[in-house]
FIKOLZA-1660 file (N, C-alpha, C; in steps of 0.1 Angstrom, whole numbers, plus 5000, padded with zeros to 4 digits):
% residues 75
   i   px   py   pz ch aa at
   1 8253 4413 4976  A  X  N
   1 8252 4409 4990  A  X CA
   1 8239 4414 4996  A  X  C
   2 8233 4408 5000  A  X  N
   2 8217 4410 5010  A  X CA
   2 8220 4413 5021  A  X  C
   3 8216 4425 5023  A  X  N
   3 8218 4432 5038  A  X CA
   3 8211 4427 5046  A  X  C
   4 8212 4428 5064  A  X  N
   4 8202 4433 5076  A  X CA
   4 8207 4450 5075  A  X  C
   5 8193 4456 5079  A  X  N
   5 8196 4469 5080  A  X CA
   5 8195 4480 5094  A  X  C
   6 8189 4469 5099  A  X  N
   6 8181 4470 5113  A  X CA
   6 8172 4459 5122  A  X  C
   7 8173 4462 5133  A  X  N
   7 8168 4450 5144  A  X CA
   7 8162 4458 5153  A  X  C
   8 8149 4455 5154  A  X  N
   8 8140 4463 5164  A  X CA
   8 8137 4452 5180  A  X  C
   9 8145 4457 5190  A  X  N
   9 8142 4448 5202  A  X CA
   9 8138 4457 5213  A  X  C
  10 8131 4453 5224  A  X  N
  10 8128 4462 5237  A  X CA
  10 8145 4456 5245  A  X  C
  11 8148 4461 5245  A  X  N
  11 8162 4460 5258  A  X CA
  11 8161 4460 5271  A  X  C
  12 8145 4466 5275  A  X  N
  12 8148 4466 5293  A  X CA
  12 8145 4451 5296  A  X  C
  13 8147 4455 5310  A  X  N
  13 8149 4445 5320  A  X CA
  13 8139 4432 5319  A  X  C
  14 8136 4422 5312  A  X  N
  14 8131 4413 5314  A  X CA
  14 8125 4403 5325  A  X  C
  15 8111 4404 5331  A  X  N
  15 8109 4400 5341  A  X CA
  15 8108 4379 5339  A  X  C
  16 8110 4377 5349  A  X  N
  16 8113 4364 5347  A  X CA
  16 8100 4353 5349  A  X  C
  17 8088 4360 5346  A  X  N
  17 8075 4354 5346  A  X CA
  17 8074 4356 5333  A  X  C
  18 8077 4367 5323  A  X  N
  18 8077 4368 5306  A  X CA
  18 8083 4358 5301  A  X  C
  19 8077 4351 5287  A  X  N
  19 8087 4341 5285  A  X CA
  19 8086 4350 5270  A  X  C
  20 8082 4357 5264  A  X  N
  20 8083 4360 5251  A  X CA
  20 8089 4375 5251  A  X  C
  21 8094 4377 5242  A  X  N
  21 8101 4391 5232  A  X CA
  21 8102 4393 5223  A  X  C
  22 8092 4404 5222  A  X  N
  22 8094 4402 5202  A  X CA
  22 8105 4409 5196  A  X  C
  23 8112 4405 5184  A  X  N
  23 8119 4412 5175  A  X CA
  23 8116 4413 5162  A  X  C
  24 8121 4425 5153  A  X  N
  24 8122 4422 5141  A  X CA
  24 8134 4429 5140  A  X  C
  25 8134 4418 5125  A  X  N
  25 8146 4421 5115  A  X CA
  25 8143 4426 5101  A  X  C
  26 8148 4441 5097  A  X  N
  26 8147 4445 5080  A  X CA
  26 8156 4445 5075  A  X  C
  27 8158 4440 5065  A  X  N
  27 8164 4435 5053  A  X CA
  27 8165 4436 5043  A  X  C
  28 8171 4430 5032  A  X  N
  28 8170 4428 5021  A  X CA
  28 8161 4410 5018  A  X  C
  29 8152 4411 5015  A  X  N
  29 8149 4397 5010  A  X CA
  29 8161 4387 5006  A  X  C
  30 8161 4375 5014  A  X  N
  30 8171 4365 5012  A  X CA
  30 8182 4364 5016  A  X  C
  31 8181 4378 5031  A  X  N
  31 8194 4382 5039  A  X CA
  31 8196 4371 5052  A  X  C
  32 8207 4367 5058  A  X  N
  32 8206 4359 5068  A  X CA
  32 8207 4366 5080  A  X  C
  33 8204 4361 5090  A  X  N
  33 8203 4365 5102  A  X CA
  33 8208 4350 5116  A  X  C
  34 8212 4354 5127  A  X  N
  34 8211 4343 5137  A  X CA
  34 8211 4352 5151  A  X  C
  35 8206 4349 5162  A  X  N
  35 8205 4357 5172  A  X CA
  35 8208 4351 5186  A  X  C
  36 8222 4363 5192  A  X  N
  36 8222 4349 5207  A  X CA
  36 8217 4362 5218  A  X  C
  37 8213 4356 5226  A  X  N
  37 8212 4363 5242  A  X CA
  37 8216 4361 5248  A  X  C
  38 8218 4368 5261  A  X  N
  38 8228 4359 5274  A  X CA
  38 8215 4368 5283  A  X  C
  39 8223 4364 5293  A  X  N
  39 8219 4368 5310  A  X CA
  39 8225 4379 5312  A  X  C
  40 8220 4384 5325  A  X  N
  40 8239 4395 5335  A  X CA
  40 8246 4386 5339  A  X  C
  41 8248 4371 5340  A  X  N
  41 8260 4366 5339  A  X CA
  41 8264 4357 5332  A  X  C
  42 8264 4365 5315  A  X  N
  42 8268 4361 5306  A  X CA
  42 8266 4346 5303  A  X  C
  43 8253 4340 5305  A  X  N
  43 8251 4326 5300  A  X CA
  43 8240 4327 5294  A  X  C
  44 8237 4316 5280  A  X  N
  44 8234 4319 5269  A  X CA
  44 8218 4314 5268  A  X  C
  45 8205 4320 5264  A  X  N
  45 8192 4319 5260  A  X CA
  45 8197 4303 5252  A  X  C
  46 8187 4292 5261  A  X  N
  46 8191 4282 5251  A  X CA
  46 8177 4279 5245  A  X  C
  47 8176 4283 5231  A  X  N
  47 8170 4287 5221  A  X CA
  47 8164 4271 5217  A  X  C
  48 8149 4275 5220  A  X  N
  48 8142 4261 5215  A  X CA
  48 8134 4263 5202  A  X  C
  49 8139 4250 5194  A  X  N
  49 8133 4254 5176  A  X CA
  49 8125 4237 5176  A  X  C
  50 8125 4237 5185  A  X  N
  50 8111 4221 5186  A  X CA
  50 8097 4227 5188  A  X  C
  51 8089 4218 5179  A  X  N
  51 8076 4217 5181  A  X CA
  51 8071 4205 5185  A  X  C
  52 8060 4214 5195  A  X  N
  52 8053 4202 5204  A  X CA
  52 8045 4192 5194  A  X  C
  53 8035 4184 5205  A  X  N
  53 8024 4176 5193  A  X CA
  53 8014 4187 5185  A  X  C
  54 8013 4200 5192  A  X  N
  54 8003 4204 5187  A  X CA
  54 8007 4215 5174  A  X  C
  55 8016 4213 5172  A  X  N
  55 8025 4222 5164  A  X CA
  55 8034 4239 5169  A  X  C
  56 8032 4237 5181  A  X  N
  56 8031 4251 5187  A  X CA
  56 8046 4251 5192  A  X  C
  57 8058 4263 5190  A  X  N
  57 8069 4259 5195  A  X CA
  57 8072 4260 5210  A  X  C
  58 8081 4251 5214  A  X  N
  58 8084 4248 5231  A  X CA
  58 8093 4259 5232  A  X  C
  59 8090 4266 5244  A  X  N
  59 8095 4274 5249  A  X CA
  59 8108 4268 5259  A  X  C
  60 8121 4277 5256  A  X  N
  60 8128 4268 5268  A  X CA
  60 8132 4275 5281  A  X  C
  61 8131 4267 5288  A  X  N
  61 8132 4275 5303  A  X CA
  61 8141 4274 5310  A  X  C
  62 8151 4278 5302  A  X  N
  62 8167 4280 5313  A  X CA
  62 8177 4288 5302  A  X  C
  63 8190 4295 5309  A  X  N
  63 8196 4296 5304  A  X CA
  63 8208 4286 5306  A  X  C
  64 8220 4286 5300  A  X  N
  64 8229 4279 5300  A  X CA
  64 8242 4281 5296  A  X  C
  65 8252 4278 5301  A  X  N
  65 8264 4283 5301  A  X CA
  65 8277 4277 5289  A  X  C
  66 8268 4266 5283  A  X  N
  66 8275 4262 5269  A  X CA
  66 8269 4274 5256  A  X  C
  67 8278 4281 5249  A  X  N
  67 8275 4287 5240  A  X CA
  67 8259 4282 5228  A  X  C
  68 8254 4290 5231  A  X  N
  68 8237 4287 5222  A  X CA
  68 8234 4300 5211  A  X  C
  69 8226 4300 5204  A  X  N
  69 8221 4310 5190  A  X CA
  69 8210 4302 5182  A  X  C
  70 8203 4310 5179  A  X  N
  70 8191 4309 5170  A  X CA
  70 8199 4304 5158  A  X  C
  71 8193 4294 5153  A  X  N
  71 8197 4287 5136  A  X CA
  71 8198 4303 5127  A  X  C
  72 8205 4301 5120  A  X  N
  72 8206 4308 5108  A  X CA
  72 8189 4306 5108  A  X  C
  73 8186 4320 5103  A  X  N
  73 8171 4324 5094  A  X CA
  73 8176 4337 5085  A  X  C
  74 8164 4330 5075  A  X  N
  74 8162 4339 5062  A  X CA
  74 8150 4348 5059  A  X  C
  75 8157 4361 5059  A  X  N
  75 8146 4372 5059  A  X CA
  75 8130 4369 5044  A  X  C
% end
């Protein structure tokens, strides 16, 4: 079984002009991972995995109250 063994995230308070956060995840090569966020009132980062024309990913700018998560990814 392919572990995660740790996840490195900033937790404070996110200002709402930031649109980016970085994370990482260590592992075992070939481990799976998926990741949800919410708000303070528990509604969900709706996680954008589209790219624009220019190849560059679209950022999305709301949260939302239907359950959302990052696709399964592979370390």
């Amino acid at each position: 079984m392919k572990l995660i063994n740790k996840i490195t995230i900033d937790q404070s308070p996110m200002p709402s002009a930031l649109t980016v956060r970085q994370f990482t995840v260590f592992g075992d090569p070939g481990a799976v991972f998926s990741l949800t966020i919410t708000n303070e009132d528990n509604h969900f980062y709706n996680f954008s995995e589209e790219l624009d024309k220019n190849g560059d990913l679209k950022v999305a700018v709301a949260f939302t109250s239907t359950p959302a998560s990052l696709t399964l990814k592979t370390i």
